[in-house]
C-alpha positions in Angstrom: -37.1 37.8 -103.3 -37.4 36.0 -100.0 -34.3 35.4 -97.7 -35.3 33.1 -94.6 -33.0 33.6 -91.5 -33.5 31.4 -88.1 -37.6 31.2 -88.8 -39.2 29.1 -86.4 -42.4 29.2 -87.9 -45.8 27.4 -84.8 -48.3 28.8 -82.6 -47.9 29.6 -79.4 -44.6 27.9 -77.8 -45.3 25.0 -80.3 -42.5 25.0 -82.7 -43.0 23.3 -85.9 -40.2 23.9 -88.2 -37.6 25.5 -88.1 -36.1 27.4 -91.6 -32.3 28.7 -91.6 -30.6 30.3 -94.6 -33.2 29.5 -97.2 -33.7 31.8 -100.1 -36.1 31.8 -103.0 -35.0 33.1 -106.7 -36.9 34.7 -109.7 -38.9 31.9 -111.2 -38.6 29.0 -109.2 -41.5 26.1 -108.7 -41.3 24.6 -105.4 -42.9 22.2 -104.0 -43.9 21.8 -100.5 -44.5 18.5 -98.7 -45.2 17.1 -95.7 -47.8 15.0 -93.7 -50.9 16.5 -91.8 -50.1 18.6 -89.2 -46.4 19.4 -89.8 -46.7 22.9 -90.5 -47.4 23.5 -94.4 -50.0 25.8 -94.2 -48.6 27.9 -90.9 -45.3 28.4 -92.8 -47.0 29.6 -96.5 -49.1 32.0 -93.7 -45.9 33.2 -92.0 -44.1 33.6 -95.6 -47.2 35.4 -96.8 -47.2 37.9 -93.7 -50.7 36.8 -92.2 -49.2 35.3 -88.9 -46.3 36.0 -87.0 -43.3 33.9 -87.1 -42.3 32.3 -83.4 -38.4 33.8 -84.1 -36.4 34.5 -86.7 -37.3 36.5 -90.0 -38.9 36.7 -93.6 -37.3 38.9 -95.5 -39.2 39.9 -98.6 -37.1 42.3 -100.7 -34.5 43.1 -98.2 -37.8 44.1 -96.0 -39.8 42.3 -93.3 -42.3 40.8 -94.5 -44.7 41.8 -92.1 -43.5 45.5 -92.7 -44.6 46.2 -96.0 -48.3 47.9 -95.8 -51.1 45.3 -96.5 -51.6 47.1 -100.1 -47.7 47.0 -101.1 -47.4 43.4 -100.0 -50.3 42.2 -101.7 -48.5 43.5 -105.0 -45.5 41.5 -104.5 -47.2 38.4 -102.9 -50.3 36.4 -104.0 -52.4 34.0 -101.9 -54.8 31.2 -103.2 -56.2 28.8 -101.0 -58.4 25.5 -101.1 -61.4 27.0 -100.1 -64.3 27.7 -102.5 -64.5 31.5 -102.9 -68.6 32.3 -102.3 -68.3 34.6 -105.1 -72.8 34.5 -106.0 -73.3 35.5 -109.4 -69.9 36.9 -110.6 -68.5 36.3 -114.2 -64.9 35.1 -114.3 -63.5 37.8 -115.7 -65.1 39.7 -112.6 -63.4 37.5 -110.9 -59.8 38.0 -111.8 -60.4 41.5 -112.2 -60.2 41.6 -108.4 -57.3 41.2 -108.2 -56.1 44.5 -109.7 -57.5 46.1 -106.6 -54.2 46.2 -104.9 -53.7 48.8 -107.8 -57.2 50.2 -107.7 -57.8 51.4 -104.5 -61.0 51.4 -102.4 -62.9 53.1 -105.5 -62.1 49.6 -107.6 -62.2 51.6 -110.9 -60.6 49.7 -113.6 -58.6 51.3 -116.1 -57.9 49.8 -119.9 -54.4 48.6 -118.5 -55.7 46.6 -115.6 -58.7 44.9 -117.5 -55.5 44.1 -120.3 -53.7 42.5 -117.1 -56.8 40.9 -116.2 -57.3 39.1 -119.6 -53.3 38.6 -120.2 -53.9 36.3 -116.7 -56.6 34.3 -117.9 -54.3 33.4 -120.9 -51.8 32.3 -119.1 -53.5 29.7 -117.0 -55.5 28.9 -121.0 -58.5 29.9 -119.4 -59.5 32.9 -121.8 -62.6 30.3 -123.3 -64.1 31.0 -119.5 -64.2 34.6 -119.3 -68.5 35.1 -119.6 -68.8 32.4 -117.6 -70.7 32.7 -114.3 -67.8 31.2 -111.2 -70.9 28.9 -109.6 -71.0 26.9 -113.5 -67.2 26.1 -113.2 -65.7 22.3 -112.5 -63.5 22.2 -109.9 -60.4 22.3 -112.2 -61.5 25.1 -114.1 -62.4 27.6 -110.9 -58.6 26.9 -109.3 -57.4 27.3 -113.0 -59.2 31.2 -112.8 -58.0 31.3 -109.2 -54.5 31.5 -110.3 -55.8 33.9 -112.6 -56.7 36.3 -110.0 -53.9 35.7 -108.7 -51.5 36.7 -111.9 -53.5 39.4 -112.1 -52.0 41.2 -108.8 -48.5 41.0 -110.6 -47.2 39.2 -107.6 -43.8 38.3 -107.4 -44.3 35.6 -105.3 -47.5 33.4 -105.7 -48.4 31.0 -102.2 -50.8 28.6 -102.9 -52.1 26.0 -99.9 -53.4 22.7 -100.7 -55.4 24.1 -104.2 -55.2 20.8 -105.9 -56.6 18.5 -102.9 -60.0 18.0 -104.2 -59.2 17.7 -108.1 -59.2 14.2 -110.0 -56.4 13.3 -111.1 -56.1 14.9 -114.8 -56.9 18.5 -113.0 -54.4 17.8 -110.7 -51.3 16.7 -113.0 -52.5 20.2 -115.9 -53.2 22.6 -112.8 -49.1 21.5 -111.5 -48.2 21.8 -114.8 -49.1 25.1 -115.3 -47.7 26.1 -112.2 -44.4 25.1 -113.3 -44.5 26.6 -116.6 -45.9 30.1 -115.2 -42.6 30.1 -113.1 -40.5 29.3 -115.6 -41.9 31.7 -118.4 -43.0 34.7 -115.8 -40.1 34.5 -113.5 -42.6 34.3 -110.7 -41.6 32.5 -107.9 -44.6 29.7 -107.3 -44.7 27.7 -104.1 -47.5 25.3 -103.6 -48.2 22.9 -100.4 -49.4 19.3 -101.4 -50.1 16.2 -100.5 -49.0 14.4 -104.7 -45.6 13.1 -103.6 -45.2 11.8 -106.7 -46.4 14.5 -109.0 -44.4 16.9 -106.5 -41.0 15.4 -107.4 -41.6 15.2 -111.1 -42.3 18.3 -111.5 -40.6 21.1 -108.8 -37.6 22.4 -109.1 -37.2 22.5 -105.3 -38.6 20.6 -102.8 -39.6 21.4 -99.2 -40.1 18.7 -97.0 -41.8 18.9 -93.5 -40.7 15.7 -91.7 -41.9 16.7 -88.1 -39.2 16.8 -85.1 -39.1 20.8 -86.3 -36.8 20.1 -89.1 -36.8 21.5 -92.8 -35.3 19.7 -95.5 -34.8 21.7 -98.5 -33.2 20.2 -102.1 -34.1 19.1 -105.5 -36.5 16.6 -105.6 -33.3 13.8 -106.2 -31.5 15.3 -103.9 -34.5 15.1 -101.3 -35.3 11.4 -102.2 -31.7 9.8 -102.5 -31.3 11.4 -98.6 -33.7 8.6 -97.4 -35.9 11.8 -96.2 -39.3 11.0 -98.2 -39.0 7.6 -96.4 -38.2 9.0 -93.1 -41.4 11.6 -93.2 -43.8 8.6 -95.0 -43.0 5.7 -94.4 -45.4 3.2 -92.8 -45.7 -0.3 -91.0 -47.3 -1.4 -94.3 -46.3 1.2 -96.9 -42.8 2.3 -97.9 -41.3 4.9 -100.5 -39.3 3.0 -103.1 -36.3 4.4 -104.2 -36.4 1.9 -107.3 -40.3 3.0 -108.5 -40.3 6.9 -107.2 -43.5 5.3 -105.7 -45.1 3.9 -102.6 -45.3 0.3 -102.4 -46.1 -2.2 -100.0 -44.2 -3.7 -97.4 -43.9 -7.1 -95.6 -42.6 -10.9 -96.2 -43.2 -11.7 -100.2 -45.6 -14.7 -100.5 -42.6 -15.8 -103.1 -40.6 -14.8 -106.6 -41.9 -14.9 -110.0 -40.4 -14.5 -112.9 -41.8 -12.2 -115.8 -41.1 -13.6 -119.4 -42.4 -10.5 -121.6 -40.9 -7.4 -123.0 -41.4 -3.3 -122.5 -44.4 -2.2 -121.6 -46.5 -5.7 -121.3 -43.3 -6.4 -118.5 -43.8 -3.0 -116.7 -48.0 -4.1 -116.0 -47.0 -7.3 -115.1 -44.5 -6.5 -112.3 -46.9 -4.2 -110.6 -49.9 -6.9 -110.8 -47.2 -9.2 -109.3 -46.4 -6.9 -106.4 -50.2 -6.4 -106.1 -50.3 -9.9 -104.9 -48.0 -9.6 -102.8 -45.5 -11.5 -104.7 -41.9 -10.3 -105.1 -40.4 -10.0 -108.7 -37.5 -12.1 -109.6 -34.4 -11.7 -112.7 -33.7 -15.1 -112.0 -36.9 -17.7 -114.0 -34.4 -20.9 -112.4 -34.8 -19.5 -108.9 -38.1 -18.6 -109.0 -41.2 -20.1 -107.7 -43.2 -19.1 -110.9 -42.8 -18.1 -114.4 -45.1 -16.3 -115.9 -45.2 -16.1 -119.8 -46.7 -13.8 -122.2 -48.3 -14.5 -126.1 -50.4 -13.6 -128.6 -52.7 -16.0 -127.0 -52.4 -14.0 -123.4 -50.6 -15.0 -120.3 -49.1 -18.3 -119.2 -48.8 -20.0 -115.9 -47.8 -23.4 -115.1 -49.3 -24.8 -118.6 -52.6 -23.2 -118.5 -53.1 -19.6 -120.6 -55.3 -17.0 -119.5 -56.6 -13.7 -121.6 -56.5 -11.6 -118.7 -54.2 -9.9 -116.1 -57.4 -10.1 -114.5 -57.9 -14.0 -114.6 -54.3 -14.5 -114.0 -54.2 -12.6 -110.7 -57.6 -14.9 -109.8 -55.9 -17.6 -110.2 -52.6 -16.1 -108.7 -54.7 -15.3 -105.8 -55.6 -18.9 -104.9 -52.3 -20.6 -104.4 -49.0 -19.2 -102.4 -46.1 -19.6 -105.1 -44.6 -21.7 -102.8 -47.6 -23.9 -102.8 -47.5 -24.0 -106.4 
């Protein structure tokens, strides 16, 4: 597959990031990740062949990348981007079918075995109930979803994909990754997709990539990456910071004071993060806190008045300092 040797990937002089000894196996789901500007896009674009790297080399089957023919590459690697295709009035399985023409030629004549391919693609992204319908009727979710069906439909060993779930809510975006993965995993294509879902990114990749800036590359499971302190070292903010505890982005700066939780499981879980929504830090300790908050059949307690809310707790929460209290 690919073997990555001294890349310096940038434009010009400008160096983003800098790739040494990297390889990608059969299969793999890897994430990308990094902020704006750090070089996510450039690199899938040098990986895929469409721009030249600054030094160094990708190497896709023992080859250059950038010497395989333009009709030979495109059968080994497959491109989707954000962008809305302006496709008019074609069907979807129109659609995907164009992406047999790597195989096809310039006369685009389809035989039995490519419109087979065509429909065995659809499948796999679950997206056979689509096939008559026109692209322009499609929700966003559903014309990525038949995007990765053209895709499929190339017979790509390597599929690149930049950004393609930056516009989706959040349902489209957690089924579109999970797809990915299990594509990968099931095909033995090797999937790598840029994105900005941190947290969807390391709960489901098998790798992750990680853009910090400075022109490094940081390359590991997602544990791996995390436990290195990199996420926070690429993310973190004045305000925000990457919690090692949560897998999560939390606010940071001086706790307006401790509270204790008194509930169990799940009603616990909800609690802590309306805490921290306060900006109150939780405590294991109820004699060393500044408040306790209960919970009942009759809703939740503080300081010997009950309310039936989370929502009329933080209200009154939001009043008072804990210190105060």
């Amino acid at each position: 597959m690919y073997a990555i040797d001294a890349l310096q990937i940038g434009y010009g002089r400008r160096v983003l990031s800098t790739l040494d000894q990297v390889t990608v196996e059969p299969g793999e789901f890897i994430c990308l990740l990094g902020r704006n500007g750090q070089g996510k896009s450039t690199l899938l674009r040098t990986l895929a062949g469409f721009i030249p790297a600054i030094s160094g080399e990708v190497r896709l089957d023992d080859r250059p990348v950038r010497a395989w023919p333009a009709a030979e590459r495109a059968r080994k690697v497959a491109v989707v981007l954000t962008d809305r295709p302006q496709v008019g009035a074609l069907r979807v399985r129109e659609l995907v079918e164009m992406g047999r023409q790597p195989y096809t030629g310039w006369t685009g004549a389809l035989s039995d075995e490519d419109r087979a391919i065509s429909t065995e693609a659809l499948e796999q992204v679950e997206g056979d109930h689509l096939r008559d319908r026109f692209v322009d009727s499609l929700s966003d979710g559903e014309r990525q979803r038949v995007m990765i069906a053209r895709a499929l439909a190339q017979r790509p060993q390597v599929m690149l994909l930049d950004e393609i779930t930056a516009f989706l809510d959040l349902p489209s975006r957690v089924t579109i990754t999970a797809t990915l993965r299990r594509i990968a995993h099931e095909t033995g294509v090797s999937i790598i997709l840029s994105s900005h879902d941190l947290e969807l990114s390391l709960n489901a990749a098998d790798r992750i990539w990680l853009l910090p800036g400075g022109g490094r590359f940081i390359d590991g499971a997602p544990e791996d990456v995390a436990l290195s302190g990199a996420i926070g070292d690429a993310f973190n903010q004045a305000n925000l910071v990457f919690s090692l505890q949560s897998g999560r982005f939390e606010k940071r700066g001086e706790a307006r004071g401790a509270v204790f939780i008194d509930a169990v499981d799940t009603t616990a879980f909800w609690l802590q993060r309306a805490v921290e929504r306060m900006g109150f830090a939780a405590s294991n300790d109820a004699e060393g806190a500044d408040l306790v908050i209960g919970h009942s059949a009759q809703g939740y307690s503080l300081e010997g008045e009950t309310y039936p809310s989370v929502q009329r707790l933080s209200r009154a929460m939001g009043c008072k300092t804990a210190r105060e209290a």
